[in-house]
N, C-alpha and C positions, 0 to 999 in steps of 0.2 A: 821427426817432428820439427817444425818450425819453431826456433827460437825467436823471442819478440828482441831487434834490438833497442838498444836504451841509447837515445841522443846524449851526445859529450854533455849538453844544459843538463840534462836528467840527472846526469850521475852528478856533476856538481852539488847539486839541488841537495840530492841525499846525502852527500859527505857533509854539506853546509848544517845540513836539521840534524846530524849525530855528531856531529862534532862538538865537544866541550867547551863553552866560550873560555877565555883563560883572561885570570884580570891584566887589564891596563898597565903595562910595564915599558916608562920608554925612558931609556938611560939608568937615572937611578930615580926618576920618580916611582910611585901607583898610586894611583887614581883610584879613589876607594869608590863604588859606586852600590848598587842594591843585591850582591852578592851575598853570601855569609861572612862574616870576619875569616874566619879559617884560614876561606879563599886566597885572600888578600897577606896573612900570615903568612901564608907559604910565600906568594910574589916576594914580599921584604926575606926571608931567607932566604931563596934561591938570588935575588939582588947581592944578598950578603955569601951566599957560598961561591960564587963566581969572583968572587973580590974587591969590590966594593967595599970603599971606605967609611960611604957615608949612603943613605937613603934616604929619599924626599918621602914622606906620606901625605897625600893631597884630597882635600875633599868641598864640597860645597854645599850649601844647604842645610837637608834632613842627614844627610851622611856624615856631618862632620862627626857626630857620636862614634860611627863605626870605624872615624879614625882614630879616636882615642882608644877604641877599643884595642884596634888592629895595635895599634903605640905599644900597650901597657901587656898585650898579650906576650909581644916581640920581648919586649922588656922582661919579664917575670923570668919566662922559659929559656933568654938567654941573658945570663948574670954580665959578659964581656959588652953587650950591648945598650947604650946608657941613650938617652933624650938628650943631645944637644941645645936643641931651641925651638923653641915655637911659637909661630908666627899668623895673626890674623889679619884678616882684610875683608874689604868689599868690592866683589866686581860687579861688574855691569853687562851683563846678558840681553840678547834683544829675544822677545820672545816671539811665536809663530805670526803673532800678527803684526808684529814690526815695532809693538811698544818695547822701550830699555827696560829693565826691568835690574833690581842692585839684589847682589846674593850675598849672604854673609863666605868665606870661605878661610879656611885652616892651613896650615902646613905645619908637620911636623918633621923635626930632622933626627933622626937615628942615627948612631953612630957608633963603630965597633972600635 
């Protein structure tokens, strides 16, 4: 029997649709985004088991909530790990049709 084969794009394609997205982790920030907290939980300790001194938690919009979440969960479950500081603003995004648009946005800094 003939086997069909499957173009190098094909297989891509399918590793891409199984594959687990994993949160936004560049340096010591995450980028809290429409994940579960959990998610995000785990980025800031694995940040912190690799050695990392400090963590950025960043969020904008509807998300800022699930950064405090993600803050205070980090917080509770590890007693060494305390709230440094935290920081708001407004930036300015353009949206799809090219109007600016100002977003409220958080940062929270962890710290072990």
């Amino acid at each position: 029997m003939a086997e069909k084969k499957e173009s190098k794009e094909t297989k891509e394609a399918k590793e891409t649709k199984t594959a687990v997205p994993q949160p936004v982790a560049q340096g010591n920030y995450v980028f809290i985004g429409k994940k579960g907290a959990m998610a995000y939980v785990l980025a800031v300790v694995t940040q912190f088991g690799t050695g990392a001194k400090e963590v950025i938690v960043k969020a904008r919009g509807k998300s800022i909530s699930h950064a405090v979440d993600v803050a205070e969960i980090v917080k509770n479950k590890s007693p060494e790990i305390t709230i440094k500081s935290i920081s708001t603003s407004t930036e300015e995004v353009v949206t799809m049709d090219g109007r600016p648009l100002k977003v409220s946005a958080i940062e929270i800094v962890l710290k072990k």
